[in-house]
N, C-alpha and C positions, 0 to 999 in steps of 0.2 A: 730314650730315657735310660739310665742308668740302673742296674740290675742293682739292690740294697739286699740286704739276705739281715735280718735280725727279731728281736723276741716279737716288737709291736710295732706297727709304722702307725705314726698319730701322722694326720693332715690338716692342719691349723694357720688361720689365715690373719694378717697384720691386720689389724681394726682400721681401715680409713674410711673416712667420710668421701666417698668417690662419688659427685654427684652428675645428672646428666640435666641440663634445664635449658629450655626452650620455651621464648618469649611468643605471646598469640599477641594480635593487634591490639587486644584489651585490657588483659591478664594474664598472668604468669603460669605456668605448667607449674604443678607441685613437684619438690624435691622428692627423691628417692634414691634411698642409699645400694651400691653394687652391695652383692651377698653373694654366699654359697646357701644351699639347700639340700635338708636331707629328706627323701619323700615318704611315705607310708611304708614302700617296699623295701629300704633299705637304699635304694641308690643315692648317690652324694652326687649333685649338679653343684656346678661351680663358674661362676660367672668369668669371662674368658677376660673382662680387663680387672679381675683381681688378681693381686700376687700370691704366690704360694711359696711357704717356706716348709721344709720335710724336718718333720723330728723323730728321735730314736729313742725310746723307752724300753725299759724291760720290765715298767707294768703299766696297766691302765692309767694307774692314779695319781704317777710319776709323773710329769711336766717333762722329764727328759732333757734331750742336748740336741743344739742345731745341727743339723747333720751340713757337711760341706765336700767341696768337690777341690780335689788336687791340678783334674785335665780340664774342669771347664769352670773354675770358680768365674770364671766372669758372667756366666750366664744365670747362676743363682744367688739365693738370698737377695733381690728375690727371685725366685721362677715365673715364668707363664707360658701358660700352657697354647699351645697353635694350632689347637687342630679341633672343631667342631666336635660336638658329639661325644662318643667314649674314645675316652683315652686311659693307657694301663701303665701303671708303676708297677715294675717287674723285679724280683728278686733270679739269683741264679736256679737253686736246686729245692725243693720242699724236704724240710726232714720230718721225721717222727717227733713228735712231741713230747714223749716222755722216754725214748731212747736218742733221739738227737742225730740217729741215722739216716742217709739220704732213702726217700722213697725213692722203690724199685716199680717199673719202670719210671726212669726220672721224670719229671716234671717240673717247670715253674710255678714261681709264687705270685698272681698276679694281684692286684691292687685294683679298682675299677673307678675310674671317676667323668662325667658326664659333663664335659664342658659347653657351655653355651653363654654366646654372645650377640646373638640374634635375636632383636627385640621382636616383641608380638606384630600380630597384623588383626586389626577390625577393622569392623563393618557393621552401618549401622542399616537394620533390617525393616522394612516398616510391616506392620502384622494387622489384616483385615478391614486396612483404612481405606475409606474412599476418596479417592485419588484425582484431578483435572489438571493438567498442561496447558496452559491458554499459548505457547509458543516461547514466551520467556520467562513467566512462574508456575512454580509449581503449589497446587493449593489440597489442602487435606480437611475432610470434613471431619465433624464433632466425634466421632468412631476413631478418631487417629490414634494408633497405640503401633509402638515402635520397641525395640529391644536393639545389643549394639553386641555383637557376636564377635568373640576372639578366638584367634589362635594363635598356640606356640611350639615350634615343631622338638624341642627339648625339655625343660624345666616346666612348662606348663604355666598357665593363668595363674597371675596370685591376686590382681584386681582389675578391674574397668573403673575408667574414671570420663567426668563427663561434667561440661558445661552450657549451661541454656541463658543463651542473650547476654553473654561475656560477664555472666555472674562467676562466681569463684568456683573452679573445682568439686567436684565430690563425688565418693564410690558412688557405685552404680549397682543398688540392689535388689532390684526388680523392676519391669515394664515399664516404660514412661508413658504419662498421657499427658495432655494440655486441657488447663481448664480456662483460658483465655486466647480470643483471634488475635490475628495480626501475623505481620513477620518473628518469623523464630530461627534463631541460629543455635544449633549444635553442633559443639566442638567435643572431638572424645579421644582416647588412646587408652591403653592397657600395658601394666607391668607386670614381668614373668617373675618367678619366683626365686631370679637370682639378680634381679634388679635392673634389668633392660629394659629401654621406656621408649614406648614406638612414639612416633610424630606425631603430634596433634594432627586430626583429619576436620574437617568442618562439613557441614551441610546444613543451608539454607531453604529456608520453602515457606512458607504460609499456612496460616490454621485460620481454618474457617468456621466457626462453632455459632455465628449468626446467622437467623434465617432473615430471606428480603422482606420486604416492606411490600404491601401493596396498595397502591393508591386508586382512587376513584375521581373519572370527571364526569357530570352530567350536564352534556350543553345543549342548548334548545330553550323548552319554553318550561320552566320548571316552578313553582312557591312552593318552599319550604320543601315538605319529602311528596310534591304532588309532581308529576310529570305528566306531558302527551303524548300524544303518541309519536310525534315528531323528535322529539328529543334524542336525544342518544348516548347511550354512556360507553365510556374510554374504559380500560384499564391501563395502568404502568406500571412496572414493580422496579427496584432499585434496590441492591447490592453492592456495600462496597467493597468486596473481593472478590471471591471468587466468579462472581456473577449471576444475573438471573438464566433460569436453565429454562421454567416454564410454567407458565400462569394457569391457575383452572378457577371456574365459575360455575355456580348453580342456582339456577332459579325456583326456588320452593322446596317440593319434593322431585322436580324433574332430577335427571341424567347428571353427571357431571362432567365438564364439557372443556377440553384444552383452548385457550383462548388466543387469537393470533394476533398477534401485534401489530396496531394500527385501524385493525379494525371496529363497531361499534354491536355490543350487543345486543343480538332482535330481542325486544319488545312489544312488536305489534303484534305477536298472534297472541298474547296474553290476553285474560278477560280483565275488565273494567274492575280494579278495587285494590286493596292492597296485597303487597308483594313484598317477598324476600329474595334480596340476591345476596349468596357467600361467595368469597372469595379468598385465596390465597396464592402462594408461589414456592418455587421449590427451588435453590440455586444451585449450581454446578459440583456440588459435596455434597446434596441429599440434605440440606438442612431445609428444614419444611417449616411453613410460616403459620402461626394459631388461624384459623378462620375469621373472617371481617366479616360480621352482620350487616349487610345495608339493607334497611325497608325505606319500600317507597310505594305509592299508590298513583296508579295510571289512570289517569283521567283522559279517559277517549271523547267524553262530549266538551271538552276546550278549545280554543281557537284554536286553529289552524294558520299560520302565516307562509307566505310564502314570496319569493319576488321573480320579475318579471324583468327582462331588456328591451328596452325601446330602441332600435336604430343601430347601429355596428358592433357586433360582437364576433368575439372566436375561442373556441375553446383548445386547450391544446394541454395534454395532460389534465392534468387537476387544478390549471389557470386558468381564468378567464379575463381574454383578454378586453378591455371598452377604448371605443375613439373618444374624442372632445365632443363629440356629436351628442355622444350615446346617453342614457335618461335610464334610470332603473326607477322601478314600479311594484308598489309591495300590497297587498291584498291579504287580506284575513276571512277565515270566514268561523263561523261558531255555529252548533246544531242545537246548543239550548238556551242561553240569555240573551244570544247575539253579539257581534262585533260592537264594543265601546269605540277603543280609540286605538291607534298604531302608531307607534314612536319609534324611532332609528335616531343613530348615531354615527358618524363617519370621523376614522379617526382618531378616536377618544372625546369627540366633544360634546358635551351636553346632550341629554335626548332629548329631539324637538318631533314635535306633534307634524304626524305627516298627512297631508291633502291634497298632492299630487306629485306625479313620477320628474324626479332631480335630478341632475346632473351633479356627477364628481367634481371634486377640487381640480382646472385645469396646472393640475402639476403631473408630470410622468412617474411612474414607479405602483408599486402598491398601496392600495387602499382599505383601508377594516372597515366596514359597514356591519354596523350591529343594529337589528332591530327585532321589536316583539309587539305582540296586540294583547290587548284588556278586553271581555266580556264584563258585562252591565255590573255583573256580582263581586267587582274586584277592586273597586276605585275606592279612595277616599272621600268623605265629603268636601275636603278639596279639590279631587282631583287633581293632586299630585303624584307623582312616579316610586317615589322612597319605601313603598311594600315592594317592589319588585327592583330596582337597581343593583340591590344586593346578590344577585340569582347572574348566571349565565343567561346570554343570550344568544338567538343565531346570529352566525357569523358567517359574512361571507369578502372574501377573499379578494379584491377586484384589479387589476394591471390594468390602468388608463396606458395608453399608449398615443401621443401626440406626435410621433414625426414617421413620415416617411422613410423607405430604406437608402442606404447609402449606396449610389452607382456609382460604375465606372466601365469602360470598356477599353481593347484594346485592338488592335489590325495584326489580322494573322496573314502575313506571308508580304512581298514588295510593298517598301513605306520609304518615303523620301521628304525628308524635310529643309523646306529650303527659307530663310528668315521667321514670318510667321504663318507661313503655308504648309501643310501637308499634304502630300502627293500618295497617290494611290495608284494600281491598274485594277483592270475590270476583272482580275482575279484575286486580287487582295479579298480578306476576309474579315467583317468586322464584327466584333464580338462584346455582346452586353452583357453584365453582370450588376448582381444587387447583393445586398444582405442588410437585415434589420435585425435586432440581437432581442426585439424586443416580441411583436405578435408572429414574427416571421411574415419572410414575400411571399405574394401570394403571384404576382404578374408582371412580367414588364413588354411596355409598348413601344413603336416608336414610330415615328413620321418625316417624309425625307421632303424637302423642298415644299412646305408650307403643306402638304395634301392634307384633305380635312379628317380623312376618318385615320385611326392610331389603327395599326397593324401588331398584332401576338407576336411579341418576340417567341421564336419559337428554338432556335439554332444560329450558328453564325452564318450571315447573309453577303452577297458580293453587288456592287454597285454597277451597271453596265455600260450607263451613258456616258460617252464623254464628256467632262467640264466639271464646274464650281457645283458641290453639294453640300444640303446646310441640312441634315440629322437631328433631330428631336427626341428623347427618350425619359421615358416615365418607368419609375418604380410604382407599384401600389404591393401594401402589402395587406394582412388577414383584418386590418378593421377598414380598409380601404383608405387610408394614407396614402399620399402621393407626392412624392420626389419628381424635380425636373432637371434634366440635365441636357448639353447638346454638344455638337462638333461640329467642325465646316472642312472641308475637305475638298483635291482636286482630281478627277480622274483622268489617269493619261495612260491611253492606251495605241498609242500610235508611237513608234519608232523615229530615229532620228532622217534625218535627209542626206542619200552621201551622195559626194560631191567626186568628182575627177575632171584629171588635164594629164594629157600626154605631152613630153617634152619638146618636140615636134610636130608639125602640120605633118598629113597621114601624104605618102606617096602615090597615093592612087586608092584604086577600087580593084578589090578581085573575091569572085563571087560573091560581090554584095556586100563586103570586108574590108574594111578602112586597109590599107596595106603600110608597116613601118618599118623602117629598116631595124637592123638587129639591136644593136645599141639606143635604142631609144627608153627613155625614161618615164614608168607612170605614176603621178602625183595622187593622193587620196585625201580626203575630208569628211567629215560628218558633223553636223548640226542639229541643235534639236529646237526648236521653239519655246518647252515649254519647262524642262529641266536642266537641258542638256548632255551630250553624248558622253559617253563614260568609256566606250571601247569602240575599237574599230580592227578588225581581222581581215586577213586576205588569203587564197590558196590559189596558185598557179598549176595548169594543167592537173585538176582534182588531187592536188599533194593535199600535207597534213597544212589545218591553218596556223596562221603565224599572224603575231601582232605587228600591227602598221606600225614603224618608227618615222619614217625619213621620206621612202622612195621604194618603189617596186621595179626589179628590172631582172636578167637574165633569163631572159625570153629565148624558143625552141627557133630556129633559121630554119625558113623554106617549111612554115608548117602555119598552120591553124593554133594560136593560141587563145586559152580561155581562163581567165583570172574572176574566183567568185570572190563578192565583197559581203561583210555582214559586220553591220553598226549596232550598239547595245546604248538604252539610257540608262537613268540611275535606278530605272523602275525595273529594268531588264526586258525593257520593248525591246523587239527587235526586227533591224530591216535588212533586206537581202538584195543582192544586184548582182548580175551579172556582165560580163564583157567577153565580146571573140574581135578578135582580129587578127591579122596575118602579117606575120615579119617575114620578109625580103629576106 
């Protein structure tokens, strides 16, 4: 920068409307015009995309003359300044002010001006809120309170600005809190005090300021707020944000007692008369729900119902499974008026008066059976149902189950199928399987060639005898259903037959040894009865074997030779043979 030496340097800047604006998805960022600033201390910041033009007064109150440059007029009028931070407009020498003489030791006259072009940076803080993550929102409870922190490393904050749920803009001047749930978006940025305007930042999350709900079921035997001892009551709570955290329940003056989901709360060691249960819920942000009064009076001398299965059942978890057979049977009993009448329903249909143990609907799948009993003191003089229909009753759950499992098997290891026969040997392995999707298999059996009693499948089993076998096999599964299935199958365990001819009648005998002369030719064959032969091998004087093509011949002269033969069928039987004889 060029060294000016005169009475007053005024620094004055062209008035423009220099805006900086950035569009959000919803609304517009507010205008803000570039500036200089002068701060408390005396420093002059000056916004690095405004221009500066130098003027030259010889008093205060003068306006002055634009000062200009001869070596670098291209670079002014206007100026800008490059370089972050302080920067100094320098004069040559300092003189005395009322002698006009240069001070001794000389010195410069500097100028000091704080340019900055560096918009702010925030952040927005959240302060003593309670907080949950469920893995893709984040949820803040009724305590949410938030502030949005800036900084600027030159000219400093001159505002925070800030928007909630794509409303319009506005400073920001003091704490925020929310007094309604749901999704919330905050968008914010800050401008420094020469009119650098950072990026709109966003953050999204949820407020939670709703406590859950807590609901009650009382199923079993109940009129009006009277229960038995049978009975049972449910809690559930529901939240629809942040979630439920955790249910509590108290019975009277008892304890107060974390309640676990799914489960029913005891009852029975309560004495006979009326009762109070509270309850409430707490969700995942600490918002906590008013207490639920529920009175009720437990009536320990009421009937008692209860049912019974007649004939195939299984339980398997928390199903129970019934065959087509099977008869459910229900029983009451009462310790003061006595047993009236006991009525059930299957299904949703009508409740009809029960007088002995029923069979289900023959259809598969689940069943509702709902029934309850009436003592003397609770009927109408018609003896209709309509004082109690309107009540929970017990319920119970039932999976008719009508078909047997699904079999199949298969042969592990030599299988030969020849038109509509299957071929086995006496170490093939044959292997049963089932599956029912419904009470699960319980057994499978099976019987080979008519024999009368079924044998436990127990593992895969091998067939030994030679010949035609006809297999029988049964699934039963956990209500005693039963599947039949079968297969017919052939066992062959005997190897093919081989055959040979030498190309010549033998020359004679020597030591008990057909004798041939040396060029003679031996022919091979092999046959099977019952599949047929699939390979045929030979090795001369114990070489490696070699597959039979054509003809075997180059035979040892004047020796003892021995050719072994081995035949394969398709089951991989196999036969063996040998030959000696002596070539001339």
């Amino acid at each position: 920068m060029r060294n000016l030496t005169t009475t007053y340097l005024l620094l004055i800047a062209i008035s423009l409307n220099f805006l900086i604006i950035n569009k959000t998805s919803a609304q517009e960022q507010l205008k803000h015009d570039i500036k200089y600033y002068l701060s408390d201390d005396g420093k002059l910041y000056w916004n690095k995309k405004l221009p500066v033009y130098i003027r030259i007064s010889p008093n205060p109150t003068d306006s002055g003359l634009l000062m200009k440059s001869e070596i670098t007029k291209q670079y002014t009028n206007p100026y800008y300044f490059d370089t972050e931070g302080k920067n100094k407009i320098r004069s040559r020498w300092a003189t005395d002010q009322e002698t006009g003489k240069t001070i001794m030791p000389q010195m410069e006259v500097i100028w000091e001006v704080y340019v900055d072009g560096i918009a702010p940076n925030s952040n927005l803080n959240f302060l003593k809120s309670t907080k949950y993550f469920n893995g893709k929102n984040t949820y803040y409870g009724s305590d949410i309170l938030f502030n949005i922190e800036s900084k600027d490393a030159n000219s400093g904050i001159d505002k925070i600005y800030y928007s909630l749920n794509e409303d319009s803009y506005m400073p920001l001047n003091q704490e925020l809190n929310f007094k309604f749930s749901g999704k919330q978006t905050v968008k914010y940025y800050a401008v420094d005090n020469v009119g650098n305007v950072e990026t709109p930042k966003e953050n999204t999350f949820f407020v939670d300021n709703i406590p859950p709900k807590t609901y009650y079921t009382i199923t079993g035997i109940s009129n009006n707020e009277i229960i038995a001892v049978s009975t049972k009551i449910y809690l559930t709570a529901e939240d629809s944000l942040s979630g439920v955290s955790k249910t509590y329940y108290k019975i009277d003056d008892g304890k107060e007692i974390l309640y676990q989901s799914g489960t029913n709360i005891p009852i029975s060691n309560l004495n006979d008369g009326e009762h109070k249960l509270n309850i409430y819920s707490i969700d995942k942000v600490n918002n906590k729900e008013e207490e639920t009064t529920v009175k009720f009076y437990l009536d320990k001398t009421g009937p008692i119902i209860a049912s019974d299965i007649l004939g195939d059942r299984y339980l398997m978890g928390d199903k129970t499974f019934f065959s087509g057979r099977t008869k459910m049977k229900l029983t009451a009993v009462d310790n003061k008026s006595g047993v009236d009448e006991i009525f059930y329903s299957v299904d949703g249909s009508e409740f009809t008066k029960y007088d002995q143990p029923f069979y289900l609907p023959s259809i598969p799948g689940v069943h509702i059976v709902k029934y309850f009993a009436t003592d003397k003191m609770q009927n109408n003089s018609e003896g209709k149902l309509s004082k109690y229909e309107k009540y929970k009753h017990v319920v119970s759950r039932i999976y008719v189950d009508l078909t047997g499992p699904i079999l199949s098997h298969q042969f592990i290891g030599p299988k030969y199928i020849s038109r509509d026969t299957i071929y086995i040997n006496n170490e093939t392995k044959i292997e049963l399987s089932g599956k029912d999707i419904e009470s699960g298999i319980k057994e499978i059996t099976y019987t080979i060639d008519n024999q009368a009693e079924e044998i436990s499948y127990k593992e895969p089993f091998q067939v030994k005898n030679q010949g035609f076998h006809h297999l029988v096999y049964y699934g039963y599964d956990n209500v005693n259903n039963r599947n039949r299935a079968e297969l017919s199958f052939d066992v062959d365990s005997v190897g093919p037959d081989i055959k040979y001819n030498f190309s010549i009648e033998p020359l004679g005998i020597k030591d008990s040894l057909d004798v041939y002369p040396q060029h003679v030719i031996l022919y091979l064959g092999a046959t099977d009865k019952v599949i047929g032969a699939k390979e045929l091998f030979y090795s001369i004087n114990n070489g490696a074997f070699k597959t039979y093509l054509f003809s075997v011949k180059g035979f040892i002269k004047n020796s003892v030779n021995k050719v072994d033969i081995k035949a394969k069928d398709y089951l991989n039987n196999e036969t063996s043979l040998e030959l000696e004889f002596y070539i001339e």
